[in-house]
C-alpha positions, -999 to +999 in steps of 0.1 A: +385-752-885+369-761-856+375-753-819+367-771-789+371-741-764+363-707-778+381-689-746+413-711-754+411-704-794+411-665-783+441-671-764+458-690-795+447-657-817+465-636-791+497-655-789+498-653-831+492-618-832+519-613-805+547-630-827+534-613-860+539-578-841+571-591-831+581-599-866+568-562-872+586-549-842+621-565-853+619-551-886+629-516-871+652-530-845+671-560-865+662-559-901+637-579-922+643-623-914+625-640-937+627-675-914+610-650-889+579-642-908+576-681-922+579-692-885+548-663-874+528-677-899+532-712-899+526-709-862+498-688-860+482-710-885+489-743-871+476-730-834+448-718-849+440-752-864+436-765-828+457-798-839+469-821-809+505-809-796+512-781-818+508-762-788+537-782-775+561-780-804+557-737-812+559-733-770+591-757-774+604-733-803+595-702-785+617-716-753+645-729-777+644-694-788+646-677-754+674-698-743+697-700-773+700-661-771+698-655-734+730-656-731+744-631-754+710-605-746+722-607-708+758-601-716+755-569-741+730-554-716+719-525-718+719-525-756+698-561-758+670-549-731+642-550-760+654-587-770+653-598-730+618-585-724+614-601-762+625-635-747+606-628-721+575-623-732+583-654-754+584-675-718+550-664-711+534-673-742+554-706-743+538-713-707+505-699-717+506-727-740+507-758-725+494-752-690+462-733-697+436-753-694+412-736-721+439-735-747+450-773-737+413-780-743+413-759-781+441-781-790+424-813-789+416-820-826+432-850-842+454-853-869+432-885-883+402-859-889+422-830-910+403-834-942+373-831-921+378-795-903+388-783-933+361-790-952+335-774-927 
């Protein structure tokens, strides 16, 4: 695939890692989720593809995330700490996202040209 902002596509590769560890991570804490480890791939994937506004849609799941279980992690504190700093870390890649500028710029290759970037 191609990139159009190496520094931003490094970011991208950071954020993926960071939800496949915390796939890894909630193992031990939560038990194996299948959706989980479908949604870490898919989304490293498609972010890595640099396609325009996937950035947008996983920072919007990672915030639908956050704030469907903030809630109930701030209510059974102390016992959901790991799951807040989880949701918070979340935030932060969700933000990392769509206001970078380097990783605003890697995701700026068009759906129209697909067949294209794979081939190369």
């Amino acid at each position: 695939m191609n990139t159009n902002n190496e520094t931003g596509r490094k970011y991208v590769v950071l954020v993926g890692m960071y939800l496949l560890i915390k796939f890894v991570l909630n193992i031990f804490v939560g038990g194996f989720n299948f959706g989980t480890l479908i949604f870490a791939i898919v989304a490293f994937v498609a972010m890595f593809s640099g396609l325009q506004y996937l950035n947008y849609v996983v920072a919007g799941l990672l915030a639908f995330g956050f704030a469907k279980h903030l809630g109930y992690n701030v209510t059974h504190l102390p016992g959901t700490l790991i799951y807040l700093i989880e949701g918070v870390i979340d935030i932060g890649a969700a933000v990392l996202l769509i206001m970078q500028n380097d990783v605003k710029e890697h995701f700026t290759n068009k759906w129209s040209e697909l067949s294209d970037m794979i081939k190369k």
